[in-house]
N, C-alpha and C positions, 0 to 999 in steps of 0.2 A: 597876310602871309603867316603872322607869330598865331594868331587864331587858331588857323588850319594847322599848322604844327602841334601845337597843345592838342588839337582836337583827335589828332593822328595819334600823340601818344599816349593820351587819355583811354583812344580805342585798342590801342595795342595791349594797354595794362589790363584792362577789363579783360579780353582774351585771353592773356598770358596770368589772369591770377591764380588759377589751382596752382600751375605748378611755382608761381614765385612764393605763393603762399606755405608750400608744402617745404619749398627748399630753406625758408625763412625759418620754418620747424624744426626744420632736422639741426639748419648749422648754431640753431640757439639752444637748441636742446630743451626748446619750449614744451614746457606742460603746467598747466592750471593748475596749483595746488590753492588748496583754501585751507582754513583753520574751524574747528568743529570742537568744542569741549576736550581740550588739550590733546586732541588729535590732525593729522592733516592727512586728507581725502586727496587724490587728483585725478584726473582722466588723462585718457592717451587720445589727443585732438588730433592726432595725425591718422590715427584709428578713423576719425569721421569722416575729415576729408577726404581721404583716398578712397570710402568706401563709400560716398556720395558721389563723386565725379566720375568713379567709373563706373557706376550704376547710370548716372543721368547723363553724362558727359566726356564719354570712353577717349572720346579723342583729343582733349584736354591734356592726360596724361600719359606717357606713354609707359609700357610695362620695362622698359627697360632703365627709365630717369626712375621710375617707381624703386628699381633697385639701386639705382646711386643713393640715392636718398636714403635709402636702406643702411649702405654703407658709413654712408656720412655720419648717420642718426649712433651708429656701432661705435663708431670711432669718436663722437661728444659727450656719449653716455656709457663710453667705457666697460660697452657688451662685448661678447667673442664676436670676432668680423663674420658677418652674413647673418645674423641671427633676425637682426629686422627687416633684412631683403626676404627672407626667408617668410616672416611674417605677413611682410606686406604683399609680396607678390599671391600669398595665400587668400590671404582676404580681399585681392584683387579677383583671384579666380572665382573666389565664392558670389562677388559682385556681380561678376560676369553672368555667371550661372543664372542667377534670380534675373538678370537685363534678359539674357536670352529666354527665359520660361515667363515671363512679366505678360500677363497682357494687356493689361490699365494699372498704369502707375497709381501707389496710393501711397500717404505716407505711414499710415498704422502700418499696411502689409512690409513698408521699407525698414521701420523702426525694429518690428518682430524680429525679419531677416539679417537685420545687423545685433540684433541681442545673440543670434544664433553663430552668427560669424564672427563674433568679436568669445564668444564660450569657445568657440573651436579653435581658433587662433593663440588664444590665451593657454588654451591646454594643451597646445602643440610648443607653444613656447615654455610653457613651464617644465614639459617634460625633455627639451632639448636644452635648456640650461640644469635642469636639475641632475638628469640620467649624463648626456655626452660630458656636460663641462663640471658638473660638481658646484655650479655656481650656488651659492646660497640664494633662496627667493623666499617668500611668503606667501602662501598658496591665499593664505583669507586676504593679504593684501593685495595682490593680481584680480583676484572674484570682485574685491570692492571698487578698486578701479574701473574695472570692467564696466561692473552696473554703475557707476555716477556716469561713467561712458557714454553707456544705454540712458541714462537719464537726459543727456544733455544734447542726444542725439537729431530730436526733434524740431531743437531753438537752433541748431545748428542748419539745419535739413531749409527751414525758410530763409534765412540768410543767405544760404548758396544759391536759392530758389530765384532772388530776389538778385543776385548777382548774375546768373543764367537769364532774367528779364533784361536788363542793364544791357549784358552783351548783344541780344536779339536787337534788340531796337540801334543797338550800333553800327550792327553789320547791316538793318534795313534803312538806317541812316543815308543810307551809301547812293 
C-alpha cells in the first residue's frame, strides 16, 4: 500500500514538473549567475523553460499560470507589475507559433527559434521598461544575458527531453 502511494506520487511530480518547477523560479527569484574575470554573466532559465514546454508540452502549462508566474516573478524582482507576464505570455506565443508551423521537431531548428524569441522578447522588454517606465537597464547587459541564454539552451532542451521520457513511461506504467 506505502509503495503504491510513493509510486502515485512520484508519478504526479514527474507530471506536475514544468509547472512546480516554473513557480519554484519565480517565488525564488532564481537565476544562475556565475563569475567570469570580475564580471558576473546570468541567464533567465525561466526564459527556457516556458519556451521548451510550450513548444513540446503545451499542456503542461497553462497560458494563464504562465501569467501568475509572471506576476509573481514582478513582484520578487521588484519589476513594474505585468512586465514578465507580458514577456512571458509573448515568448509563449512565439512557441506556439513554431509548434504550430514545426513539421519534424529538431533541436538545432528549436535552439535557432528560441535565439530569435528570447531577441524579440528582450527587445520588447527593454523598450517597455526603458520608454513606459524610465526604468534604468543595460541594453549590453539584457543582449549578454540573452545569448548565455541561447547558450545554455540545448543542455537544458535534453534535460526536459529526458524528463518528458520519465513521464511517458509513467503514464504507460498504468
Amino acid at each position: 500500500m506505502a509503495q503504491s502511494n510513493l509510486r502515485k506520487i512520484y508519478k504526479n511530480f514527474i507530471h506536475a514538473f514544468p509547472l512546480l518547477f516554473i513557480f519554484f523560479l519565480a517565488f525564488t527569484g532564481f537565476d544562475l549567475t556565475f563569475f567570469l574575470f570580475e564580471n558576473s554573466f546570468s541567464f533567465n532559465f525561466i526564459y527556457a523553460v516556458i519556451f521548451y514546454w510550450v513548444l513540446k508540452k503545451p499542456e503542461r502549462l497553462g497560458y494563464g499560470l504562465i501569467f501568475l508566474v509572471g506576476i509573481i516573478n514582478d513582484v520578487v524582482q521588484n519589476f513594474p507589475i505585468g512586465i514578465s507576464s507580458i514577456n512571458y505570455l509573448f515568448l509563449c506565443a512565439i512557441a506556439s507559433f513554431i509548434r504550430a508551423r514545426t513539421l519534424m521537431p529538431n533541436l538545432l531548428y528549436d535552439w535557432i527559434f528560441f535565439l530569435i524569441a528570447i531577441m524579440i522578447v528582450s527587445s520588447v522588454n527593454y523598450t517597455i521598461l526603458t520608454l513606459v517606465f524610465d526604468y534604468p537597464i543595460k541594453y549590453g547587459t539584457l543582449m549578454f544575458s540573452s545569448f548565455i541564454t541561447f547558450l545554455i539552451y540545448p543542455a537544458l532542451s535534453k534535460i526536459f527531453y529526458q524528463i518528458t521520457i520519465i513521464d511517458l513511461r509513467e503514464e504507460n506504467a498504468q
